[in-house]
C-alpha positions as CSV (number, residue, x, y, z in Angstrom):
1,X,4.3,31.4,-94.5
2,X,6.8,29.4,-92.5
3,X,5.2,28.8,-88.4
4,X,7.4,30.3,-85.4
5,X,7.6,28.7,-82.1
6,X,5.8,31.2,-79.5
7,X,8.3,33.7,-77.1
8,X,7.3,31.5,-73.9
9,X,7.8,28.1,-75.4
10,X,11.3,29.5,-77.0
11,X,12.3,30.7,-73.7
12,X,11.2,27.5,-71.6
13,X,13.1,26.0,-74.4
14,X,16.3,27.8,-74.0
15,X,16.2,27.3,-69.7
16,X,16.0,23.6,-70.2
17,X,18.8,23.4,-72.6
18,X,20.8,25.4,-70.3
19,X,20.3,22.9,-67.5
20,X,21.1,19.9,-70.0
21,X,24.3,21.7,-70.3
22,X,25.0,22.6,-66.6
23,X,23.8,18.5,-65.8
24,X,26.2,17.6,-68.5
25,X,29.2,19.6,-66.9
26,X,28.7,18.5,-63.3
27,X,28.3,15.2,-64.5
28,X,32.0,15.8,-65.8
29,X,33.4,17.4,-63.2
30,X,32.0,14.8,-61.0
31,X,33.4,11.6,-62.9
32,X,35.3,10.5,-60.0
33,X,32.4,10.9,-57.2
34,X,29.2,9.8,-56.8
35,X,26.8,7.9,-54.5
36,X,25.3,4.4,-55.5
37,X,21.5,4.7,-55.8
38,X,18.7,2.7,-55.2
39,X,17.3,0.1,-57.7
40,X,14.3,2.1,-59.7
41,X,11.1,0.8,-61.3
42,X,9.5,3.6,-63.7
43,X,6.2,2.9,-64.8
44,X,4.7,5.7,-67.4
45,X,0.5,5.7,-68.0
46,X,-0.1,6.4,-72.1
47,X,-1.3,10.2,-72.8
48,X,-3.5,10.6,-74.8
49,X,-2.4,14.1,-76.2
50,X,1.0,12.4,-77.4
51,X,1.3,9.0,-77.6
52,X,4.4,9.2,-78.2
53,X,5.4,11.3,-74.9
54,X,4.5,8.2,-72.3
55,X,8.2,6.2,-73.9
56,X,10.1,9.3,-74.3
57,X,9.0,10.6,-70.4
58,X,9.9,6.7,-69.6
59,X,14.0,6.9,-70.9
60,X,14.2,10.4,-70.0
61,X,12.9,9.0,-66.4
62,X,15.5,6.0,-66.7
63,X,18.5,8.3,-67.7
64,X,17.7,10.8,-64.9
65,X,16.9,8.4,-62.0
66,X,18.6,5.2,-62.4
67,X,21.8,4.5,-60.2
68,X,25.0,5.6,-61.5
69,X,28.0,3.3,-61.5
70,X,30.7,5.8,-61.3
71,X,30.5,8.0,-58.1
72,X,32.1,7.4,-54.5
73,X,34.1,4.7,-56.4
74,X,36.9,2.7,-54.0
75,X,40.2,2.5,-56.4
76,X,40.9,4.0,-59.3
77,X,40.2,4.1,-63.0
78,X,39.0,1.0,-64.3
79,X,39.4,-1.1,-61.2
80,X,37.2,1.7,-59.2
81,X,34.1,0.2,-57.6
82,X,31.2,1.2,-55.5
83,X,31.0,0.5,-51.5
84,X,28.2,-1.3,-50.6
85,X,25.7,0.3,-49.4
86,X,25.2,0.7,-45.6
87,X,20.8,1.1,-46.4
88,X,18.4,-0.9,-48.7
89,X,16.6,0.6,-50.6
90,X,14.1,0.3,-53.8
91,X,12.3,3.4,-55.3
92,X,9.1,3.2,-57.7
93,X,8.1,6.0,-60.0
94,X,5.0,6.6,-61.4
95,X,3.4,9.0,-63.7
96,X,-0.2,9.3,-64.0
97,X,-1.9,12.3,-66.4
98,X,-4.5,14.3,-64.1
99,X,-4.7,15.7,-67.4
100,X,-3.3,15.8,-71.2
101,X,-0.4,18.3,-70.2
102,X,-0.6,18.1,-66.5
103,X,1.3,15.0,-64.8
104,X,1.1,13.2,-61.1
105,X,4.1,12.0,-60.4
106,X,4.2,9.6,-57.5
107,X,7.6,8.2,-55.8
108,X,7.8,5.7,-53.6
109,X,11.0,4.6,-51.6
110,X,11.3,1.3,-49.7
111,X,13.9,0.8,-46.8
112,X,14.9,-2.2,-44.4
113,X,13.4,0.7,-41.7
114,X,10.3,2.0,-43.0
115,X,8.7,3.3,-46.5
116,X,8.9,7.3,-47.6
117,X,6.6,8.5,-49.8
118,X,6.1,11.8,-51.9
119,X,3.9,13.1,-54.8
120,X,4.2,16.5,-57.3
121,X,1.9,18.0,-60.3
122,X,3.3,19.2,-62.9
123,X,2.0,21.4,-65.7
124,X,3.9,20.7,-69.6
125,X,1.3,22.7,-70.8
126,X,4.0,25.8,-71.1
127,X,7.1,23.8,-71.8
128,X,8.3,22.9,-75.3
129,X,7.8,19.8,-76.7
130,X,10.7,18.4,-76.4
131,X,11.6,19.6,-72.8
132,X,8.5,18.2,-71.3
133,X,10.2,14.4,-70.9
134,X,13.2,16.3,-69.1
135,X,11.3,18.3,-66.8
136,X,9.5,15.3,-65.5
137,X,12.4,13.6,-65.2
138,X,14.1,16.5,-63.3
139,X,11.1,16.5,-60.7
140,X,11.5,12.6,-60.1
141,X,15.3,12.9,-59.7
142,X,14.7,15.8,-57.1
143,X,12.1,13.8,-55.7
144,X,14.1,10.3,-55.4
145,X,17.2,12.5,-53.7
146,X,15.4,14.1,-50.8
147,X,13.2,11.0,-49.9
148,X,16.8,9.1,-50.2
149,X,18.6,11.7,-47.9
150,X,15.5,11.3,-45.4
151,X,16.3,7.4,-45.1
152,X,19.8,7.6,-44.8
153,X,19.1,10.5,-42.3
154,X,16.7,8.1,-40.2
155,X,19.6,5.0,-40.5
156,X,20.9,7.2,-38.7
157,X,21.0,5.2,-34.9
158,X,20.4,7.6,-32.0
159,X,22.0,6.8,-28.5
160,X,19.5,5.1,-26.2
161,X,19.4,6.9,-23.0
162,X,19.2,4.6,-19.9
163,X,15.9,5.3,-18.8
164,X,16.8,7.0,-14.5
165,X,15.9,4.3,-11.8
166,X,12.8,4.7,-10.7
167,X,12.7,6.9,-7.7
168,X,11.8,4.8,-4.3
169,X,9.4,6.0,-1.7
170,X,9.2,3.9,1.5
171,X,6.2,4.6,3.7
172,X,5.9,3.0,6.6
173,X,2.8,3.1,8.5
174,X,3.5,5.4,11.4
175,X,3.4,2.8,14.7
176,X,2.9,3.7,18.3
177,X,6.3,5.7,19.4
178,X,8.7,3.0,21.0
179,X,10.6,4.3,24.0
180,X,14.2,3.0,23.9
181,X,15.2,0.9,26.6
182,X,14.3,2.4,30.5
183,X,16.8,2.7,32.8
184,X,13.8,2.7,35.4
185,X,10.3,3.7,35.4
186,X,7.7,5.6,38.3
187,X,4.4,6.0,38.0
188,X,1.4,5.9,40.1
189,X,-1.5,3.3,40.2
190,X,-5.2,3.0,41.6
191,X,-5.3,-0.2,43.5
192,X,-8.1,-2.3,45.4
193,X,-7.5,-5.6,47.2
194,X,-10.1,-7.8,48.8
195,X,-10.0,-10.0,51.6
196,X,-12.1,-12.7,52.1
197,X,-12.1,-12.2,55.7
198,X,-14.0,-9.3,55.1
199,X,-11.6,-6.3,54.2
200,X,-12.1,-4.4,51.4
201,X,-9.2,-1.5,50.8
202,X,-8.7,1.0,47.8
203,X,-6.1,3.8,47.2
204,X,-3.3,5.0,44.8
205,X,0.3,3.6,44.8
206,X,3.7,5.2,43.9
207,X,5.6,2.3,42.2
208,X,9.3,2.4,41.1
209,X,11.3,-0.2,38.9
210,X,15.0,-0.8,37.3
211,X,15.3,-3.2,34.5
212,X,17.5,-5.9,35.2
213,X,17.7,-6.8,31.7
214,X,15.1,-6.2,29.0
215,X,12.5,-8.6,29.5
216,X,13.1,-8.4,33.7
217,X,12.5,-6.0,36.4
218,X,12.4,-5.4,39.8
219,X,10.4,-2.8,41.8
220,X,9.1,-1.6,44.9
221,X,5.8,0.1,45.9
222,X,3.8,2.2,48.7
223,X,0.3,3.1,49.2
224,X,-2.5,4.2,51.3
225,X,-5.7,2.8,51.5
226,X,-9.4,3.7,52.5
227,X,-10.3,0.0,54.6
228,X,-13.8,-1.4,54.8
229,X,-15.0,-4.0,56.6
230,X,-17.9,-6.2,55.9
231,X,-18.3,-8.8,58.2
232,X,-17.4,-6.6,61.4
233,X,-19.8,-4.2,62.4
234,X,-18.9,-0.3,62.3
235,X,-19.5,-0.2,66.1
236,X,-17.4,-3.4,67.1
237,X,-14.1,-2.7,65.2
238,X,-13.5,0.6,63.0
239,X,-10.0,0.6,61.1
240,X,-7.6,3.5,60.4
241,X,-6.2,4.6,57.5
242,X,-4.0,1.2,56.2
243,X,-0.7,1.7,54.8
244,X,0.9,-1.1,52.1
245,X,4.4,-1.8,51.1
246,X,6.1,-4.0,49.0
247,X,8.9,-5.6,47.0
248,X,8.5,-7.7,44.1
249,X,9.9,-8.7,40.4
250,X,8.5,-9.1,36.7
251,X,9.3,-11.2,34.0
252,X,7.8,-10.9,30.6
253,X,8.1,-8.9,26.6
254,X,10.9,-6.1,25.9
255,X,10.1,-3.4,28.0
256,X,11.2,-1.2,25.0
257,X,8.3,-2.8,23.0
258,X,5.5,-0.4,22.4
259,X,2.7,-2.8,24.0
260,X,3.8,-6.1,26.1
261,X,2.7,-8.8,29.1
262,X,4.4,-9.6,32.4
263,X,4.0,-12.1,35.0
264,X,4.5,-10.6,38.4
265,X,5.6,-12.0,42.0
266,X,5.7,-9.5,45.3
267,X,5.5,-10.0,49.2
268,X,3.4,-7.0,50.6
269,X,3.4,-5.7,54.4
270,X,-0.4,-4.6,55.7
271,X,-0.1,-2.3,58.2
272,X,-3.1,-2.1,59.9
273,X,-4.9,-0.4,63.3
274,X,-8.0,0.3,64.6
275,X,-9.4,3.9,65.7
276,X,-9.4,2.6,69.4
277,X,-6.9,4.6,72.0
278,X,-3.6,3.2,72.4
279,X,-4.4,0.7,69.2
280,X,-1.1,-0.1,67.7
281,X,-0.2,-0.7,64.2
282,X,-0.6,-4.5,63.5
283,X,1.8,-5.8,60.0
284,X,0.5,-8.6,57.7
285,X,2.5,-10.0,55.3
286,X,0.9,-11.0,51.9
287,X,2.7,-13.1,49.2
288,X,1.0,-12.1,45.8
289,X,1.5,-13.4,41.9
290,X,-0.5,-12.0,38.4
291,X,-0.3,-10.8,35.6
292,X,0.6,-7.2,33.8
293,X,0.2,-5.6,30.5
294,X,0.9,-2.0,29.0
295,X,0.4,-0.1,26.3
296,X,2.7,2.6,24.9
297,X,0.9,6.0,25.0
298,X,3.8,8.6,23.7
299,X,7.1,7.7,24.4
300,X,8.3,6.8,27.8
301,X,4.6,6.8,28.6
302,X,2.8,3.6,29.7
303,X,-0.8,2.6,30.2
304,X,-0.5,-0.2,32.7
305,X,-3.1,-3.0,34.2
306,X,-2.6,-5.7,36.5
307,X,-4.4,-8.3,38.2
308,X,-2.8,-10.3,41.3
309,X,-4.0,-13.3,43.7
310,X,-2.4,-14.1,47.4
311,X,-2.2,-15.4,50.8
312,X,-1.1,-14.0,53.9
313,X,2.0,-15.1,55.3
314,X,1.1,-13.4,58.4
315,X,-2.4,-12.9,59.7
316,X,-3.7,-9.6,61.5
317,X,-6.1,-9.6,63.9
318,X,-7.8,-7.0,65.8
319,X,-9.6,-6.4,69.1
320,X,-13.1,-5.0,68.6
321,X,-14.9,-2.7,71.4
322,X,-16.6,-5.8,73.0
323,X,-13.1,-7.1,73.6
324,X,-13.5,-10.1,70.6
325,X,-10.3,-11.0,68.4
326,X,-11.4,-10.5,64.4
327,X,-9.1,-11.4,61.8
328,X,-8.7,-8.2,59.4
329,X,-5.9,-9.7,57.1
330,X,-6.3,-13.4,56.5
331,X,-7.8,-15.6,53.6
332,X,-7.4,-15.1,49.9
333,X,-6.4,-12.0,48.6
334,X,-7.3,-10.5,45.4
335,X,-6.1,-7.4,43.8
336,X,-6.3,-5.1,40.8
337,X,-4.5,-2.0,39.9
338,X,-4.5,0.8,36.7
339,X,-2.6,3.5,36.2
340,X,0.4,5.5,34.1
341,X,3.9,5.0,34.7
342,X,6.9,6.9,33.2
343,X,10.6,5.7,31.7
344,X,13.7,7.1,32.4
């Protein structure tokens, strides 16, 4: 009784010649166009269901995957040739057996970028015979074409974008606020002065300047001041309230700097009187130099000290109760003053 081939393996059969025939048409249709294809290396393991099956998988493999010579030719007919191609490439196949009927097939695609890589099973156990050769070679050719469309995908060279300047913060330490430039300053200071004959006088000052230029100015001043004497006694010679003016000039740092030094020069009148009846106010005249320095508080605002040493021009000298003479402004003169003054 004669053997029949089983419905399944009849109709696998019949779909595989169908697709040799479709393959065979669109290879036709195709004869003038066509890609060149990367160098292939096909290496088949030995089965050990068919022995046979290892050499025919290993020319269906060759016929299916190998580059063709005819497509995207430049010229025609016999002259035609292929461009040359833009992206290396080299592709290894290779077919293990996870089992008798069930193959591993394992492509691998080399590039002058990088490698691509990709792997499928596939069961013969339900395809004929003779199909089972052209369905692995169908799965490597499917295989070898999207790995090979992924490369040239990648060749691909994307625009560099200019990376944005980086952006620039500037912090600068926040200084003491710098007034601009005065046009004059006031301000009021607490002053004492020392005589070494013996009078001792504190009290505040109004002071006014007007810059010459930056680094010079010129001012004026006028106070009151609380005398004490220490070498008269209280019931020989008492002194009245004592009244100071003065002119006088600086020279030192930009007055529009927030902190600075000066050297100072004035002439001073001492006007000076005793509590007696009828005592009349008696001037000295006091030719001072020192030294200055501020501070910038908030703008236009100065923290100011000074230190000053003199000689009278002019002494002053009082008559006490017993009728004596005693010299009230005379000798060396040291002063000292601190206070706030203001820019205009």
């Amino acid at each position: 009784m004669p053997l029949t081939e089983p419905a399944p393996r009849t109709l696998v059969a019949g779909v595989l010649g169908a697709l040799l025939l479709a393959r065979a048409a669109t290879a036709t249709a195709e004869e003038h166009r066509c890609v060149r294809g990367a160098p292939v290396r096909i290496d088949v393991a030995p089965s050990e269901a068919d022995p046979a099956l290892a050499r025919r998988v290993m020319e269906q493999m060759f016929s299916e995957v190998s580059p063709p010579e005819d497509k995207d030719c430049v010229g025609d007919g016999a002259n035609a040739t292929a461009p040359a191609s833009t992206l290396h490439v080299a592709a290894t196949v290779t077919v293990s057996w996870l089992a008798p009927l069930k193959a591993h097939i394992a492509l691998e695609l080399k590039t002058d970028k990088k490698p691509y890589a990709a792997a499928r099973d596939v069961d013969l156990e339900p395809i004929d015979d003779e199909g089972r050769p052209l369905a692995l070679g169908i799965a490597a050719a499917e295989m070898l074409e999207a790995l090979t469309e992924r490369a040239e995908a990648d060749a691909v060279e994307k625009p560099v974008l200019a990376a944005p300047p980086p952006s620039v913060v500037v912090h600068i330490d926040d200084p003491v606020p710098v007034a601009p430039t005065p046009r004059a300053t006031m301000g009021s200071l607490l002053a004492v002065e020392h005589y070494t004959a013996g009078l001792t006088l504190i009290g505040p000052d109004l002071r006014a300047s007007a810059p010459v230029s930056s680094h010079v100015e010129i001012g004026a001043r006028v106070g009151i001041r609380s005398p004490s004497l220490t070498l008269v006694e209280a019931s020989e010679l008492r002194l009245a309230p004592v009244y100071v003016t003065g002119l006088g000039a600086q020279v030192g740092s930009d007055q529009s700097s927030p902190r600075g030094f000066a050297a100072k020069a004035a002439v001073d009148a001492v006007w000076v009187s005793s509590t007696q009846p009828g005592s009349k106010k008696e001037v000295g005249v006091v030719a001072r130099v020192g030294m200055g320095a501020w501070e910038t508080l908030a703008p236009r605002v100065k923290f100011v000290v000074e230190g000053s040493v003199g000689l009278p021009l002019k002494d002053v000298d009082l008559i006490g109760n017993s009728g004596e003479s005693h010299t009230v402004v005379g000798g060396a003169v040291f002063g000292f003053g601190v206070g706030i003054v203001v820019s205009f």
